[in-house]
KEZA-711437 format. One line per 2 residues: number of its first residue (from 1); their letters; for each residue z, x, y of C-alpha. Coordinates in nm, 3 decimals, padded with zeros to 5 digits, m for minus. Each point is the difference from the previous one (the first is absolute). Layout:
N
NUM> a> Z/X/Y; ...
This chain:
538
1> xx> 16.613/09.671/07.788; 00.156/m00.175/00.279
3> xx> m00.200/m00.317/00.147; m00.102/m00.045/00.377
5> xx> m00.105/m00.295/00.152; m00.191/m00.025/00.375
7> xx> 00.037/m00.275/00.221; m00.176/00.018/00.359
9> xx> m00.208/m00.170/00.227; m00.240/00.227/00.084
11> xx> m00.257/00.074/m00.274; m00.084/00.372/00.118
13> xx> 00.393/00.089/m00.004; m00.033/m00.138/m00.368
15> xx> m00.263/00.168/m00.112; 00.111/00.339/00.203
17> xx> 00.289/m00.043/m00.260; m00.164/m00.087/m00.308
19> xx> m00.258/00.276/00.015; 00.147/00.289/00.164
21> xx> 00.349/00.066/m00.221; m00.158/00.067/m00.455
23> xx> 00.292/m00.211/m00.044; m00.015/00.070/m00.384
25> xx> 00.031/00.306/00.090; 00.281/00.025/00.169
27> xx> 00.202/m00.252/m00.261; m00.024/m00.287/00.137
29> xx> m00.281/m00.347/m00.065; m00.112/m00.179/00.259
31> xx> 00.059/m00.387/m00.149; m00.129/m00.219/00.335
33> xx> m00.049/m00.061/00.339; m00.038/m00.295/00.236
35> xx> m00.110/m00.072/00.370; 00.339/m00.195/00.050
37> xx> 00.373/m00.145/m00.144; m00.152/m00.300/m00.071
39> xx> m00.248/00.162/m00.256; 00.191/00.299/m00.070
41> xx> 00.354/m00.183/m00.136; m00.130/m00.191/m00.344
43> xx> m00.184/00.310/m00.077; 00.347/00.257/00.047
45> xx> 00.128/m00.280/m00.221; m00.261/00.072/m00.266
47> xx> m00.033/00.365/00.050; 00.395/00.098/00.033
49> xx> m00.046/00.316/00.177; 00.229/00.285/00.075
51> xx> m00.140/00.053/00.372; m00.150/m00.183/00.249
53> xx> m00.139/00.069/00.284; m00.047/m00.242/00.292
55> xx> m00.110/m00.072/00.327; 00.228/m00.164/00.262
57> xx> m00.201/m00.165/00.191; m00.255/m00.230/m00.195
59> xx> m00.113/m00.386/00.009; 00.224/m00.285/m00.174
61> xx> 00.266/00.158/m00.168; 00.048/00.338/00.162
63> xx> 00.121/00.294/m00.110; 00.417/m00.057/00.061
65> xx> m00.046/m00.289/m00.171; m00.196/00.129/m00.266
67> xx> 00.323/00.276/m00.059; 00.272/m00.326/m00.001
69> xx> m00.185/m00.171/m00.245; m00.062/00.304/m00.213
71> xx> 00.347/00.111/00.052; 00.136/m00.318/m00.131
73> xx> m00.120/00.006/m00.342; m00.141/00.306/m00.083
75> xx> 00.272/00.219/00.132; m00.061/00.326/m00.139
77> xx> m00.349/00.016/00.167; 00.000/00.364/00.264
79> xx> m00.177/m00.153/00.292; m00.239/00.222/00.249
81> xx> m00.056/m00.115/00.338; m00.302/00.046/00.174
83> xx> m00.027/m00.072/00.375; m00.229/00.040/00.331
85> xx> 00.324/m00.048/00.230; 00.282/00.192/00.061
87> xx> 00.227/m00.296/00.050; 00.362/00.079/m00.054
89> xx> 00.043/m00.417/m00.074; m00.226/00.031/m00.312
91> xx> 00.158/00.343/m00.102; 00.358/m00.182/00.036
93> xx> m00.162/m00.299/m00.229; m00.129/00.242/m00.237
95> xx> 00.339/00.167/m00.059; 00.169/m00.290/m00.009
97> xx> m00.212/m00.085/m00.313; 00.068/00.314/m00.180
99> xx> m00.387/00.120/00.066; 00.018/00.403/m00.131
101> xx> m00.281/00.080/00.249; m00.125/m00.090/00.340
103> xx> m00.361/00.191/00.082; m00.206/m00.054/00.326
105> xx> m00.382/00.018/m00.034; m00.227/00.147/m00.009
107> xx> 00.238/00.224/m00.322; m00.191/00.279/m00.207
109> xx> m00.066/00.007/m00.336; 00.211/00.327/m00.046
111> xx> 00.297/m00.248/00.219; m00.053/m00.250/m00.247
113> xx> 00.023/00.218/m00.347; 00.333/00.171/00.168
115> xx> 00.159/m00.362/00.050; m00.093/m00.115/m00.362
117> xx> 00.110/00.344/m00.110; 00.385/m00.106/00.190
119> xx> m00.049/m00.330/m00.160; m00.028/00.118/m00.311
121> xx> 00.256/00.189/m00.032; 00.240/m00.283/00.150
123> xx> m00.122/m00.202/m00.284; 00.088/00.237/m00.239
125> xx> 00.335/00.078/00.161; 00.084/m00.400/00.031
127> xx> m00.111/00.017/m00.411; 00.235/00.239/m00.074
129> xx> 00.319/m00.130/00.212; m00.059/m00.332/m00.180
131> xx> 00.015/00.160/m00.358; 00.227/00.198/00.095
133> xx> 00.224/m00.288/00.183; m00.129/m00.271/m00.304
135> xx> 00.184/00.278/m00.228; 00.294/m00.032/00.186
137> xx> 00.001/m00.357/00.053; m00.074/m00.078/m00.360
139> xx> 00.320/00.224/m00.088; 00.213/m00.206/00.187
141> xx> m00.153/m00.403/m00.054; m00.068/00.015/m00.364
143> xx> 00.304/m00.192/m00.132; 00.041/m00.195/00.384
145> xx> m00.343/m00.055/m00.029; 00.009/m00.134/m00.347
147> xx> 00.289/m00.232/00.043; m00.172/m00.115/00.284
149> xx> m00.374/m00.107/m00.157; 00.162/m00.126/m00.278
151> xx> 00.162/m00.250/00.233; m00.237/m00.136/00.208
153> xx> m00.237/m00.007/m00.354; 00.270/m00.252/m00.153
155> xx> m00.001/m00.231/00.362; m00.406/00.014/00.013
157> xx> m00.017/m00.034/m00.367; 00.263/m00.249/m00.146
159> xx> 00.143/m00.175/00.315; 00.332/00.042/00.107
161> xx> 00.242/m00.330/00.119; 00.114/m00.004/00.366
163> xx> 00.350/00.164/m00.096; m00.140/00.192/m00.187
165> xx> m00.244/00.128/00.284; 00.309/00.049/00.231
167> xx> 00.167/00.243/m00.261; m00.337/00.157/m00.026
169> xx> 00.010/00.089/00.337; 00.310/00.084/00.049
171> xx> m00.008/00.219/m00.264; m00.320/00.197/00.136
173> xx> 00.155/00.067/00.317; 00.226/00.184/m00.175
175> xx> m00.330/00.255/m00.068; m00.058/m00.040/00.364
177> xx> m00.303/m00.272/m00.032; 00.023/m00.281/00.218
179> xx> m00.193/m00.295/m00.183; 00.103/m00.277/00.199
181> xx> m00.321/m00.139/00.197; m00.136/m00.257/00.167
183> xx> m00.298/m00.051/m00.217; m00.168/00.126/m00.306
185> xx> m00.282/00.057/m00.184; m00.130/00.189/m00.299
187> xx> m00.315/00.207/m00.097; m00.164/00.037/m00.306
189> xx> m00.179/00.342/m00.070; m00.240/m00.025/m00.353
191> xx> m00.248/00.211/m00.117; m00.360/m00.159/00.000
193> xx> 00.005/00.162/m00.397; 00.245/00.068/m00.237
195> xx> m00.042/00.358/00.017; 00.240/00.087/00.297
197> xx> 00.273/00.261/00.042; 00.278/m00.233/00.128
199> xx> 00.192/00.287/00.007; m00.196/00.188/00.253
201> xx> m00.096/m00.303/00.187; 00.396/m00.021/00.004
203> xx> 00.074/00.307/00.125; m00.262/00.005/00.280
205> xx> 00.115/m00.372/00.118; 00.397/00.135/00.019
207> xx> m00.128/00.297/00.269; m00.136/m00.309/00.218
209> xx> 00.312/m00.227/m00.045; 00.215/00.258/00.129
211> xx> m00.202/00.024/00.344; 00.080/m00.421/00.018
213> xx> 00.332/00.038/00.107; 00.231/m00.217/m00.258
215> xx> m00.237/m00.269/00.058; m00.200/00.066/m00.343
217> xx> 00.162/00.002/m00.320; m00.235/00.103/m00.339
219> xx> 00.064/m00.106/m00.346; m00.222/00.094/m00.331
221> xx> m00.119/m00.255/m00.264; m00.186/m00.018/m00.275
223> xx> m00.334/00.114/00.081; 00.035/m00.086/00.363
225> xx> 00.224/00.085/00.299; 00.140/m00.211/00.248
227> xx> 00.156/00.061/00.382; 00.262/m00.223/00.160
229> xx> m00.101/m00.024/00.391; 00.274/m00.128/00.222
231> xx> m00.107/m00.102/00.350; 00.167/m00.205/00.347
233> xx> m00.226/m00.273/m00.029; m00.308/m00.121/m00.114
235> xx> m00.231/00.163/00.204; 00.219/00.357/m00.027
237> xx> m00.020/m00.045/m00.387; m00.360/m00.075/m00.033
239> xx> m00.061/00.267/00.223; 00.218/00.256/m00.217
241> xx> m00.124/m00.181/m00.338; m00.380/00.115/00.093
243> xx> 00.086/00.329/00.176; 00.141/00.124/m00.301
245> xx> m00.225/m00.143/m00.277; m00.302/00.189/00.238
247> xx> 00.185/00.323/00.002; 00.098/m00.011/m00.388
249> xx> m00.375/m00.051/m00.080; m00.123/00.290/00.220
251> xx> 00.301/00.235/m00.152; m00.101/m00.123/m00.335
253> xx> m00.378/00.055/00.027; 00.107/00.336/00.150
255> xx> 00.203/00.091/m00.305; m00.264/m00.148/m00.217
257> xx> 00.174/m00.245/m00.168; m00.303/m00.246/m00.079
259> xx> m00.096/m00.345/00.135; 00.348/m00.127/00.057
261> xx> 00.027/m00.340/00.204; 00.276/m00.185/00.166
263> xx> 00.127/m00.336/m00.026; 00.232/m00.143/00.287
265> xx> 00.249/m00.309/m00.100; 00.091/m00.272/00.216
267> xx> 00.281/00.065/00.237; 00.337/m00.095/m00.011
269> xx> 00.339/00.001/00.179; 00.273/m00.022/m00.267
271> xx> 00.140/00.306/m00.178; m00.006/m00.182/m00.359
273> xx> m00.356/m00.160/00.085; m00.229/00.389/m00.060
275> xx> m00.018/m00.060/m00.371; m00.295/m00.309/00.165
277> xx> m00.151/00.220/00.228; m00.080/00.202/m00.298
279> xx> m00.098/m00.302/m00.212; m00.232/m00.019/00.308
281> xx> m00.111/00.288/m00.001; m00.115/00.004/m00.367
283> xx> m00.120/m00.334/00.018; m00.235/00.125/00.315
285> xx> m00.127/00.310/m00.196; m00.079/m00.229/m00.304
287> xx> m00.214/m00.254/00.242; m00.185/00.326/00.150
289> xx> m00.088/00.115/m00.290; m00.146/m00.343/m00.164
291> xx> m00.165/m00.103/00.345; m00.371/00.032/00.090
293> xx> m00.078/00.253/00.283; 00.143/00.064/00.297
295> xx> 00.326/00.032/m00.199; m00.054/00.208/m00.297
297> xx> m00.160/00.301/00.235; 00.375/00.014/00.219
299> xx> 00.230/00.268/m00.061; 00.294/m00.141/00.190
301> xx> 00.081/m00.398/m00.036; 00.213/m00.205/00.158
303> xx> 00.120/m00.325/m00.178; m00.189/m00.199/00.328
305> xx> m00.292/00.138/m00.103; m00.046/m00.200/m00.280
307> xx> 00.088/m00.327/00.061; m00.312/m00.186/m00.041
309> xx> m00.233/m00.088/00.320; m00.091/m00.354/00.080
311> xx> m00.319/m00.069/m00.253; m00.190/m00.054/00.346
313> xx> 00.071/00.318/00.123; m00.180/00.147/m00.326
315> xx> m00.245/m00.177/00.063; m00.056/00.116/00.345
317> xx> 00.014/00.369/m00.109; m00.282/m00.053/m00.254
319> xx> m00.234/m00.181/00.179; m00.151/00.157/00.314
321> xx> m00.109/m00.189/00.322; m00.381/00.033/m00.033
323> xx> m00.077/00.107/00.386; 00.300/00.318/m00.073
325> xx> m00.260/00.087/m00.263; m00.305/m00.073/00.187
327> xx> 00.107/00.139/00.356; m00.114/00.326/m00.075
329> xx> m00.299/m00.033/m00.251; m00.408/00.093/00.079
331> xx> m00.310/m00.151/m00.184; 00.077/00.254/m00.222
333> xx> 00.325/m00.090/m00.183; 00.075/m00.359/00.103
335> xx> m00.158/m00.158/m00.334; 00.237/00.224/m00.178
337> xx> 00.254/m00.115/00.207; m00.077/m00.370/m00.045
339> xx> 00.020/00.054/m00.364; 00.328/00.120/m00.013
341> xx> 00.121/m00.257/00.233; m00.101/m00.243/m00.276
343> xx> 00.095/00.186/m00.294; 00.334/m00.019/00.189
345> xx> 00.026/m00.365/00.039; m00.055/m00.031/m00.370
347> xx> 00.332/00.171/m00.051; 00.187/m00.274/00.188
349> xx> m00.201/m00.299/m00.070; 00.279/m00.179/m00.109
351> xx> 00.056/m00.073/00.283; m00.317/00.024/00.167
353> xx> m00.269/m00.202/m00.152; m00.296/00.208/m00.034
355> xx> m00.278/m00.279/00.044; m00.168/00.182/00.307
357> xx> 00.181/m00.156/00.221; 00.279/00.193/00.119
359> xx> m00.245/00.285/m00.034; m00.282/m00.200/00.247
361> xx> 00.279/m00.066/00.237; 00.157/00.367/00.032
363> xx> m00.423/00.137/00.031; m00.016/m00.206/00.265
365> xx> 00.299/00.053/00.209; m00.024/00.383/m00.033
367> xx> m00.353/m00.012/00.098; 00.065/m00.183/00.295
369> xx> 00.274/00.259/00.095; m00.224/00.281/m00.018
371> xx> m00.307/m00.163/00.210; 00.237/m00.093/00.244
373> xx> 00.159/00.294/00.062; m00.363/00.158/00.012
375> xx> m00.050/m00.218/00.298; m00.210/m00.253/m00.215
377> xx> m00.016/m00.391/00.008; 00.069/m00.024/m00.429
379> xx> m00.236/m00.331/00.043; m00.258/00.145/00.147
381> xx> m00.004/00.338/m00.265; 00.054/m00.188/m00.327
383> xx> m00.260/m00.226/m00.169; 00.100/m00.361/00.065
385> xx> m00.027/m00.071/m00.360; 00.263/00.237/m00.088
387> xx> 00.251/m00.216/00.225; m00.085/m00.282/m00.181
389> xx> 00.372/m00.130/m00.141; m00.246/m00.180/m00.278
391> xx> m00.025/00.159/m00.333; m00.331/m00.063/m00.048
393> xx> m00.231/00.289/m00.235; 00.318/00.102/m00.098
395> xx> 00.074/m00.036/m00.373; 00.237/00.276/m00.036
397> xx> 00.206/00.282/00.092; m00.292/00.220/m00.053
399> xx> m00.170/m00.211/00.289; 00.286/00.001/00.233
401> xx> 00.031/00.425/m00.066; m00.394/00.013/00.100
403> xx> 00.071/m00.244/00.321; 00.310/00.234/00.087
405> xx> m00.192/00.358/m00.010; m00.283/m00.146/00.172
407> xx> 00.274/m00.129/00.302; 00.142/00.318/00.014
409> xx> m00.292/00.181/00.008; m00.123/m00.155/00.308
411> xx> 00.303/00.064/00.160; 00.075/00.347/m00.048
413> xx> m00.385/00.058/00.087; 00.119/m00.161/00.337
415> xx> 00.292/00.188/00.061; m00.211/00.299/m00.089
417> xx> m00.293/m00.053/00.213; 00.195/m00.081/00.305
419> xx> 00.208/00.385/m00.059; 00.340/m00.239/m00.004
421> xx> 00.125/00.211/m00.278; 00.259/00.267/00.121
423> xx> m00.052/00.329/m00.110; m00.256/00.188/m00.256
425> xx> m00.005/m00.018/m00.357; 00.214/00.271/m00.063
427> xx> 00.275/m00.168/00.195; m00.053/m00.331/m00.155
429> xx> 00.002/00.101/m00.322; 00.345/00.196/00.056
431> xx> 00.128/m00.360/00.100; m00.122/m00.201/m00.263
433> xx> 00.206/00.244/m00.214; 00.318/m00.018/00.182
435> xx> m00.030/m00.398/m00.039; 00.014/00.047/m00.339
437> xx> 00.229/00.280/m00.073; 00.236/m00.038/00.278
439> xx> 00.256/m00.119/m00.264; 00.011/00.315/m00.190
441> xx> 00.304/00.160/00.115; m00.135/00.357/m00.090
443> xx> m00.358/m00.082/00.188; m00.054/00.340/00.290
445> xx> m00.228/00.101/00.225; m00.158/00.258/m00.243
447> xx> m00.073/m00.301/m00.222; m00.190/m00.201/00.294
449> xx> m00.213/00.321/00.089; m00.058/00.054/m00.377
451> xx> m00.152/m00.322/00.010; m00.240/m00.008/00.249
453> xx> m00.069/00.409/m00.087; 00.086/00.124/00.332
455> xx> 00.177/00.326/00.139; 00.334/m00.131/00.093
457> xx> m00.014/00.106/00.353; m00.337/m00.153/00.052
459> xx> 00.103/m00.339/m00.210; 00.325/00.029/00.268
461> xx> m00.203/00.011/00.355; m00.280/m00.239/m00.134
463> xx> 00.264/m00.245/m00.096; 00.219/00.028/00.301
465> xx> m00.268/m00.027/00.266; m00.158/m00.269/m00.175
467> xx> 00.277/m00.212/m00.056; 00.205/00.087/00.271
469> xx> 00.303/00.082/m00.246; 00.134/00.294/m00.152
471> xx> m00.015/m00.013/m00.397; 00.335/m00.059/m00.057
473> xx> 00.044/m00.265/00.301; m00.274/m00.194/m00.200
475> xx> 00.172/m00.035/m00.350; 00.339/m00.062/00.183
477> xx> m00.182/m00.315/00.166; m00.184/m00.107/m00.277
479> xx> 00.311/00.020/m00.237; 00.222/m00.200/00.315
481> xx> m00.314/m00.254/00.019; 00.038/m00.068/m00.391
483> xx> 00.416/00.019/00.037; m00.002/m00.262/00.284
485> xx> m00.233/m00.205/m00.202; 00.201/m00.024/m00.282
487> xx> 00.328/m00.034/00.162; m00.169/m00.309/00.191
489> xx> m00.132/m00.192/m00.326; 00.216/00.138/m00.274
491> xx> 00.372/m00.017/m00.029; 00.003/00.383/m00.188
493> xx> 00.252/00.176/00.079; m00.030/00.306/00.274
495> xx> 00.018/00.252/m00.287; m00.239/m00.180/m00.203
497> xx> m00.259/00.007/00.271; 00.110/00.375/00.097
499> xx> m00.166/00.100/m00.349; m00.286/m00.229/00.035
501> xx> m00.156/00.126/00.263; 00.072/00.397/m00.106
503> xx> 00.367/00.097/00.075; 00.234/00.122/m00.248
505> xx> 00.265/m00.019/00.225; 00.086/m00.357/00.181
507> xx> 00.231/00.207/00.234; m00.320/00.184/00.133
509> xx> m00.166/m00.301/m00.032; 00.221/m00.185/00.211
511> xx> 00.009/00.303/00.241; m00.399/00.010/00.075
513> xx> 00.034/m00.452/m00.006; 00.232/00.061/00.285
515> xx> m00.184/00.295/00.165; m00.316/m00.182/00.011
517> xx> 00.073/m00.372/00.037; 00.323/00.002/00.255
519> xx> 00.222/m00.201/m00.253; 00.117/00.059/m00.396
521> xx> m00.173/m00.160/m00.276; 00.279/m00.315/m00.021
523> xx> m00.001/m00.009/00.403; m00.374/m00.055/m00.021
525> xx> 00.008/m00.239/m00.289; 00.267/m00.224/00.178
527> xx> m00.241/00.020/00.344; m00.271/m00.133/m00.222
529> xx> 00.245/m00.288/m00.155; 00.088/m00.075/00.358
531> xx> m00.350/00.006/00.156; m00.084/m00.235/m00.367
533> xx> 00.275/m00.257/00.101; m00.066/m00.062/00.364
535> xx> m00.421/m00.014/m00.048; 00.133/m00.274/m00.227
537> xx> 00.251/m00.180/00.236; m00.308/m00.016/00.261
């Protein structure tokens, strides 16, 4: 059974496809579909399929760059273009990207099951060149090939002295391997359990490194596997180090070798000085797997990852601003929200003193914030006894929780009466559940129209023409909103706060930053600095 997966814009084209072909019928599963890139690329991740077909022309990440990105690191993907223009630019593009099929709408189902019938068969024909050519190959490398791993195992494993490293590689350009490099860095594949064929997940890691080009080397351990990534610089390496470890997973899941995870060392420039990147490397997959969440849920790791965050910076994550949790509530869920506000500052009352005070002080401000951006005058709409600074009739926390529901009860009744809140229930709902699940990496539009029990394509208009934002375009800018936040009162690092506000991948993480703000993550970190230091020269 060969799996399909849909991406397109246009919600009739999608269901035209889902529900005019008995896929199962014809031998293939229909695994997904999306209404964009955006949506669509974390799920291909997931799904691995053997075909996809795309629109060109859709919003955010398009279809081209869809097919780049899919190209990249799952390679072996047959890609089906669908398209509404007979453009001989986007046919070029598509070629140029090694797309099987290029199909202008509106296409047939009979069109379709002849082009997955041709695909099919190129699959099969591409399976049985590369057994036969693996045959070949593995005739030919087994003792080069052995000599070889055996090598770069006893540099990654023991350590080898700098004269020692010259002979080294001097010797393996004898085999024709050049490993002589600028920088280096190694990875760490390991097994989530003990139950793993190494020698499969060996095999199926040694088809990838060959597609690298002499700039990955693999060596075998004991109950793990390691891969030697050579790179220009730092950026080129990290770049490689993460492209790969991403395209071993996917071939790994695909061969169905387990829960297997990756562990990237620190970088280094000398020859002699691997052996530490893989101390690294080790050391970074030991700290994963002994940390509290995010860590222990990553498949790939990079030794940045876990150096530890400023303690204020935890602290930041944990606790909530009360109006962010408040923006969006009705009479009908505030309380609940209040609660959990406080049950949260009891988690961090170390260092926040939970006397009522802080909590009095944070009621108040948010309160304010809503009336006035009701249009209200917050002195006029609160009881004057509730903006009393005083203490007085309360005795405890209990009596400061009672003060703080009745507050916000009178000003979310405002807001409400005076029709300030954007949107309908529905809508508001779906929000309130982004704002606290935009972190997940894996959250999807299905899961936001699950939510709210919607049909997807009714959840998608509501939400648009309500908030004036496509789906997508409204997580991006929530996630950036959180990502600027942090990178203006934390010092985490630009990978940390990639997976902290839901991306598994600081390079598309730093991508979207730059798409959406104008600058990268450091360039807007140093404009803050900047802006900090001349606010306090005046």
């Amino acid at each position: 059974m060969y799996k399909v997966f849909v991406v397109d814009d246009e919600i009739v084209i999608r269901e035209g496809l889902r529900n005019n072909i008995d896929w199962e019928e014809n031998g293939f599963q229909l695994v997904g579909e999306a209404p964009d890139g955006e949506i669509a690329l974390p799920m291909i991740r997931d799904e691995k399929p053997d075909i996809l077909i795309t629109d060109i022309r859709m919003p955010f990440l398009d279809g081209i760059a869809l097919c780049r990105e899919v190209r990249r690191v799952m390679p072996w993907i047959q890609i089906v273009i669908l398209s509404g223009f007979d453009s001989f630019e986007y046919a070029k593009q598509a070629i140029s990207l090694g797309v099987q099929e290029y199909l202008l709408k509106p296409i047939s189902s009979d069109e379709l099951k002849s082009v997955l019938s041709r695909l099919v068969k190129s699959i099969e024909k591409e399976q049985m060149e590369r057994q036969d050519l693996e045959k070949l190959r593995q005739q030919m490398r087994n003792g080069k090939m052995l000599v070889q791993e055996q090598i770069i195992s006893n540099v990654i494993m023991n350590g080898v002295t700098e004269n020692e490293g010259k002979k080294i590689c001097t010797q393996m350009r004898s085999f024709g391997i050049n490993l002589l490099s600028a920088r280096y860095t190694v990875i760490e594949f390991r097994a989530s359990t003990g139950e793993a064929d190494y020698t499969d997940m060996h095999a199926n890691l040694m088809k990838l490194m060959e597609r690298c080009c002499d700039s990955v080397f693999l060596s075998s351990g004991e109950g793990f596997l390691n891969a030697l990534v050579l790179g220009d610089s730092e950026k080129d390496i990290e770049e490689r180090a993460y492209s790969f470890a991403r395209s071993a997973l996917d071939e790994l899941d695909r061969a169905g070798c387990g829960d297997v995870r990756a562990a990237i060392g620190e970088t280094v420039s000398e020859f002699c000085d691997i052996s530490s990147s893989y101390k690294s490397a080790r050391h970074t997959r030991h700290v994963a797997e002994n940390n509290r969440q995010p860590l222990q849920m990553r498949r790939i790791i990079g030794a940045r990852d876990v150096r530890e965050a400023p303690r204020h910076a935890e602290k930041a994550l944990e606790l909530q601003p009360l109006y962010d949790r408040m923006k969006y509530a009705d009479l009908g869920d505030f309380k609940d929200q209040i609660m959990d506000y406080v049950d949260s500052l009891k988690t961090v009352n170390a260092c926040i003193p939970l006397d009522g005070g802080y909590l009095r002080s944070e009621v108040l401000m948010t309160a304010f914030r809503i009336i006035q951006e009701a249009g209200g005058d917050p002195q006029k709409v609160l009881d004057p006894a509730w903006l009393d600074r005083s203490s007085a009739g309360l005795d405890d926390l209990e009596g400061y929780i009672s003060r703080a529901l009745a507050v916000m009860h009178r000003a979310i009744k405002f807001r409400e009466s005076n029709g300030s809140v954007k949107g309908n229930p529905a809508v508001n709902k779906a929000r309130r559940y982004l704002e606290d699940n935009f972190t997940n990496p894996n959250l999807t539009f299905q899961d936001v129209v699950d939510h709210v029990a919607m049909s997807s394509s009714h959840f998608s208009t509501l939400f648009s023409q309500t908030t004036g934002l496509t789906f997508t375009k409204y997580l991006i800018d929530l996630r950036m909103a959180k990502a600027r936040e942090l990178l203006y009162s934390t010092s985490m690092r630009s990978s940390e706060i990639a997976y902290a506000v839901g991306y598994n991948d600081p390079h598309y993480f730093s991508y979207l930053f730059k798409k959406c703000s104008g600058v990268t993550p450091s360039e807007f970190r140093t404009g803050c600095a900047k802006a900090d230091e001349e606010r306090t020269d005046d």
